[in-house]
C-alpha positions as CSV (number, residue, x, y, z in Angstrom):
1,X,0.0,0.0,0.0
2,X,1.5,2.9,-1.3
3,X,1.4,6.5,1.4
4,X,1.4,10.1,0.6
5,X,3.4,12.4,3.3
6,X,1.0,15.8,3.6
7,X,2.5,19.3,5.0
8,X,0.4,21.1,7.4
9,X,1.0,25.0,7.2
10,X,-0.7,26.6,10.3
11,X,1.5,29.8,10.2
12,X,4.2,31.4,8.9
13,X,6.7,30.4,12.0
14,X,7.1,26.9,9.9
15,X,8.0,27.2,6.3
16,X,11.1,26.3,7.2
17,X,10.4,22.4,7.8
18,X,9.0,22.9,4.2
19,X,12.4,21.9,2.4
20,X,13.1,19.3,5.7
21,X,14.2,16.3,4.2
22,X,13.8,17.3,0.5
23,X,10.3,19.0,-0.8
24,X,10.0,15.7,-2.6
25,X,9.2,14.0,1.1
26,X,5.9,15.1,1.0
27,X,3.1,15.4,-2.1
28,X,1.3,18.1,-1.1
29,X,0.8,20.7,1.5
30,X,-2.5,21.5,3.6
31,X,-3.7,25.4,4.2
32,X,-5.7,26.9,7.4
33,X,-8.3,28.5,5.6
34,X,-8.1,31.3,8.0
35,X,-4.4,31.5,6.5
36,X,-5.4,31.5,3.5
37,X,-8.2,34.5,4.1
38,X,-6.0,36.7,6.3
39,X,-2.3,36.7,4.8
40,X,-3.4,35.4,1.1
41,X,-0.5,37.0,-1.1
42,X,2.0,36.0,1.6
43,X,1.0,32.3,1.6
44,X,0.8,32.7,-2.2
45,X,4.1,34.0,-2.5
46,X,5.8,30.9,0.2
47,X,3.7,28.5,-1.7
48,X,5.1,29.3,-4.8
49,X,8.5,29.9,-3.9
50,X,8.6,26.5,-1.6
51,X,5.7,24.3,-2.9
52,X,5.4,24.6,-6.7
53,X,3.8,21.3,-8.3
54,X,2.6,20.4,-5.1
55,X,-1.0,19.8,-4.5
56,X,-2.8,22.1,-1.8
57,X,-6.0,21.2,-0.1
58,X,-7.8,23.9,2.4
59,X,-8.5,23.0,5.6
60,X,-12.1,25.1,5.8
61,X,-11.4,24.7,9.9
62,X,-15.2,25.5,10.1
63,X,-14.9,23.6,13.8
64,X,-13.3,26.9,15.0
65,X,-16.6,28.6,14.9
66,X,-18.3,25.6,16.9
67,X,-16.0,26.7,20.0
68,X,-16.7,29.3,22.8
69,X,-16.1,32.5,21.2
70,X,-13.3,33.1,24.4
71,X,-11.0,30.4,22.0
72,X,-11.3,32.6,18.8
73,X,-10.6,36.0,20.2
74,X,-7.4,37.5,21.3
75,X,-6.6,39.4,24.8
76,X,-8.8,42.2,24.1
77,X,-11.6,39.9,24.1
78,X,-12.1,41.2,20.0
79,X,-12.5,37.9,17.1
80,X,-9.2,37.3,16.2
81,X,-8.3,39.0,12.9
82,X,-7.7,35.9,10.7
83,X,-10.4,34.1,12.3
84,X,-12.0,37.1,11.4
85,X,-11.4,37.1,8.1
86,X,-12.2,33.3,7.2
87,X,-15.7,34.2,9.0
88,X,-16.0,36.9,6.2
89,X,-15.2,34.7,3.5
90,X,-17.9,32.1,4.7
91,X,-20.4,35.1,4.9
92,X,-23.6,34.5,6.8
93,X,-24.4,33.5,9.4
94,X,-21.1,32.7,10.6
95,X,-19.6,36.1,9.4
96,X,-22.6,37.4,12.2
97,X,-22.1,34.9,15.1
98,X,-18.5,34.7,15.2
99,X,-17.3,36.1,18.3
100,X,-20.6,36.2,19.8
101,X,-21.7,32.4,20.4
102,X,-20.7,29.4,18.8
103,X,-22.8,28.3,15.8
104,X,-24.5,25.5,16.0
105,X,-26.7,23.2,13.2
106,X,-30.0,25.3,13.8
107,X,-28.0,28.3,12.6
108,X,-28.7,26.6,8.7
109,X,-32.1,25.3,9.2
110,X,-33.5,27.6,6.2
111,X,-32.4,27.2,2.2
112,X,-32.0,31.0,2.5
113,X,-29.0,30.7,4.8
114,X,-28.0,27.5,3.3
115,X,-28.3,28.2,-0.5
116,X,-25.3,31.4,-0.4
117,X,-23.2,29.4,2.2
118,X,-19.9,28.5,0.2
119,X,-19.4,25.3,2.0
120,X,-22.6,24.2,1.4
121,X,-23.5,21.0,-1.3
122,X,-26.9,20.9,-0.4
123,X,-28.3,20.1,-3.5
């Protein structure tokens, strides 16, 4: 049974492991989509520069919005900025409960919040 070796990039504190033992360890590289959202020309450039012909998959790390809000907001009590930003990009209505409460299944009962959703394959 043949194994593929995946990267994780959480943050920018680790692209160095990305050339640890040769980039041809590994087939392909997975994003935090709140990475991804907040520092997108940054993670394009490393990707590019360190991870050409590899294959990316986005983690959509939707569980983060499931949490006490007190886990996705900084000191100041604010929504962290990149968690922040992923909650933009996924719109309503995480975009409005982030930082408030966690969101829970009865937060997509209608096909008015579910039809726009991005993540959604409802139909």
């Amino acid at each position: 049974m043949h194994i593929d070796h995946w990267m994780m990039f959480g943050t920018f504190a680790e692209q160095d492991h990305f050339a640890y033992p040769t980039k041809e360890a590994y087939k392909g590289v997975i994003i935090n989509a709140n990475m991804a959202a907040y520092a997108s020309e940054g993670l394009a450039a490393f990707l590019l520069e360190k991870t050409a012909n590899h294959t990316y998959i986005i983690d959509p790390l939707t569980h983060s919005f499931q949490h006490d809000p007190y886990y996705i907001s900084g000191k100041d009590g604010e929504l962290k900025s990149s968690i922040g930003a992923i909650a933009g990009a996924y719109g309503s209505p995480v975009q409005q409960i982030a930082g408030q409460r966690p969101v829970t299944p009865a937060d997509f009962r209608t096909d008015e919040v579910l039809e726009p959703f991005p993540l959604c394959q409802c139909r």
